[in-house]
N, C-alpha and C positions, 0 to 999 in steps of 0.2 A: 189660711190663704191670704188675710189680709198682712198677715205680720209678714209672709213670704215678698208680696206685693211692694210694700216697702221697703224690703232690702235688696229687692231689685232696682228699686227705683235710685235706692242710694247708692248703688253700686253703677250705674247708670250715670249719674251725674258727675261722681266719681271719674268714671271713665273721660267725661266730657270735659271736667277741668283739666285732664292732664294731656290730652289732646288737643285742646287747646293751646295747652301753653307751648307741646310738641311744636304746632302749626304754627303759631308767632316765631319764634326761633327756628324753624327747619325755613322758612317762607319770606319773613317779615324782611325782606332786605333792603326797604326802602320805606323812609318816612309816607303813612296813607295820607291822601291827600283830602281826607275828610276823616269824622272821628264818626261809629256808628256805636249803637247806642246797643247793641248787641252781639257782636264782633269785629272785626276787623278787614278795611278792605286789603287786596294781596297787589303788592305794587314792587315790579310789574307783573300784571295779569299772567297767570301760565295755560300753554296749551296742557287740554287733557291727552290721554294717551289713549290710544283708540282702545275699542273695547266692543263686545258682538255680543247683548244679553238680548231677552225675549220679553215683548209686552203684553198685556196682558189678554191682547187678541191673538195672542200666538205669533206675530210677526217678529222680524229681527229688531232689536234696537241697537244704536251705535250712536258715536260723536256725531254721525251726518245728523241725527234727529234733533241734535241739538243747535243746529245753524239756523240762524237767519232769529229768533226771537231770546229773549232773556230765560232763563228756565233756573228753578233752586229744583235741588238733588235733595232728599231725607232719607237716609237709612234706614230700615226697620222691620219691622216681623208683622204680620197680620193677628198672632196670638200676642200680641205684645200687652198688659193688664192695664198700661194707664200710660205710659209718656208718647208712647206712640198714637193711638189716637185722638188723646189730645194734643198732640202739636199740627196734625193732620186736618182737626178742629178750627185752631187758631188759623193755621195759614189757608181755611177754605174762608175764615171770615175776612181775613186779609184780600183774599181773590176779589170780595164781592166790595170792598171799599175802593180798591183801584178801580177796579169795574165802573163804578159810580162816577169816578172822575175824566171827561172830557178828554180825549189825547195822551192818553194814562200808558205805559205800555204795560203789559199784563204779561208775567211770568210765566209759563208752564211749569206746574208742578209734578215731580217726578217721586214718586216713591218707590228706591231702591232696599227689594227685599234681599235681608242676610241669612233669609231661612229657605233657602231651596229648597228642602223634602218636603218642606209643608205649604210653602206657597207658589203653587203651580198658577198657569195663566188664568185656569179658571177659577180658584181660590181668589189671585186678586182684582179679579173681571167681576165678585162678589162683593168685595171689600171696598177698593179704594172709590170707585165713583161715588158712593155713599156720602161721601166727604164733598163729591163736587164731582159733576158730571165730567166737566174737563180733566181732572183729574188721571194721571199715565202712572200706571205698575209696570215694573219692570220687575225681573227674576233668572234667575240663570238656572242650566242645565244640571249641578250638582253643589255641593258647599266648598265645594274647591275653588269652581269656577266663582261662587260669589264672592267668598272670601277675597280671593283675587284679586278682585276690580276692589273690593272699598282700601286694601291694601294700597291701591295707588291712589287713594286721596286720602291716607292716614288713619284708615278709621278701623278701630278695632274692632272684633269681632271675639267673641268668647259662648260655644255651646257648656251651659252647665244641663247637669240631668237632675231633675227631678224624684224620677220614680224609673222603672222601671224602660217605661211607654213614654215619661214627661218628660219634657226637658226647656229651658228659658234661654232667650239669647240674650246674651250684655253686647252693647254695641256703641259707641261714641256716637253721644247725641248733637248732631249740629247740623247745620243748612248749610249746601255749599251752592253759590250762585255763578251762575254761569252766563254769558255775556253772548250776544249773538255771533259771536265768531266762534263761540265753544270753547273758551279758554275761561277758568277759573281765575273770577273777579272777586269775592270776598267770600269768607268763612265766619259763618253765623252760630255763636256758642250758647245765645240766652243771657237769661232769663226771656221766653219767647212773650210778647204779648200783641194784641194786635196792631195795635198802635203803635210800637216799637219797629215792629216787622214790618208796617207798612210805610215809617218814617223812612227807613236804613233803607229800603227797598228805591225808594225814591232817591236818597239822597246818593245810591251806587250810578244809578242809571245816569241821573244828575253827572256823576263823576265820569260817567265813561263817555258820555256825550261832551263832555269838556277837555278829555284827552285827546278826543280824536279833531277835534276844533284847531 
C-alpha cells in the first residue's frame, strides 16, 4: 500500500507539472504583474463559466457563491492517501496566519471533489471541516458532471481501479484563486508551503487591489 501510495503521489505531481505548463501557455498572454513564489498570476484575469454543483449541506453551489470575497478552488477526493489532505493541512494553517493579521482579507476555501460516487454531501460534511471549520465541499451529481467543471479550468481527471470495488483518482494538483468578482486571478502549482501560500496570497490580493486603482 505504501509503494501504491507513492506512485500515486508521483503520478500526481506528474499530472501537475504538465498542467501547469498547459496553463502558462494556454493563459499566460500577458506579462504578471508580480512574480509568485508558487505559480503564476493570470493577466488578464478570466471570468469563470458558470457552473451548478452541490455543497456540502446539500444546497446549490455556483459562480454567484463566489462573489463578493477572494476564494482558492483545490481539486480532490476525500480517499485521497496523502496530497490531498495535506495541502488541505497547509492552506488551513495558512487560514489561521491571515486570520491573525489586522485587515487581512481571508480566502474562502473550496474543496472541489472529482470523486462523485464516493463523495456525497454527507461524506464531505465529514471530511472537509476537519481541516477548518470555515472550510466549503462542494461535489456534483455524477463523474460526468464533475469531470466537467474541472475540465473548464484544465484540470485533469483520471479514475484508475484498483481492485475489484478500489479504485484512485489522478487529478492535477494546483490552487486556482479566484478574485471577488469570480473571475480566475492566479494558478497555484507548488511546492505548497505555508509561508509561500500565504506570501503569494498576499501579494495577488496586493495586485488586484492595484489594478483596479
Amino acid at each position: 500500500m505504501a509503494i501504491r501510495s507513492k506512485i500515486l503521489s508521483f503520478a500526481l505531481i506528474g499530472t501537475a507539472a504538465l498542467a501547469g505548463i498547459a496553463a502558462s501557455l494556454l493563459w499566460h498572454h500577458a506579462a504578471p504583474p508580480v512574480d509568485l513564489t508558487t505559480g503564476s498570476i493570470i493577466a488578464p484575469s478570466r471570468a469563470l463559466p458558470d457552473f451548478s454543483l452541490t455543497d456540502q449541506h446539500g444546497q446549490a453551489y455556483g459562480s454567484a457563491n463566489l462573489r463578493g470575497h477572494w476564494s482558492m478552488l483545490f481539486f480532490g477526493y476525500t480517499n485521497c492517501p496523502d496530497f490531498c489532505p495535506t495541502t488541505l493541512t497547509t492552506l488551513a494553517a495558512m487560514e489561521r496566519r491571515l486570520r491573525a493579521v489586522k485587515g487581512q482579507a481571508i480566502p474562502q476555501v473550496v474543496f472541489v471533489s472529482v470523486d462523485a460516487k464516493r463523495d456525497t454531501p454527507k461524506q464531505l460534511a465529514e471530511y472537509v471541516p476537519a481541516f477548518d471549520p470555515e472550510f466549503i465541499g462542494i461535489t456534483a451529481a455524477d463523474q460526468a458532471s464533475a469531470e466537467a467543471f474541472a475540465r473548464q479550468l484544465n484540470v485533469a481527471v483520471a479514475i484508475r481501479p484498483i481492485s475489484d470495488e478500489l479504485y484512485s483518482v489522478d487529478h492535477t494538483a494546483a490552487i486556482f484563486v479566484i478574485d471577488p468578482e469570480a473571475r480566475l486571478t492566479a494558478i497555484l502549482t507548488g511546492p505548497f508551503t505555508v509561508a509561500a501560500l500565504q506570501s503569494d496570497f498576499q501579494r495577488i490580493v496586493a495586485a488586484g487591489a492595484a489594478g483596479r486603482s
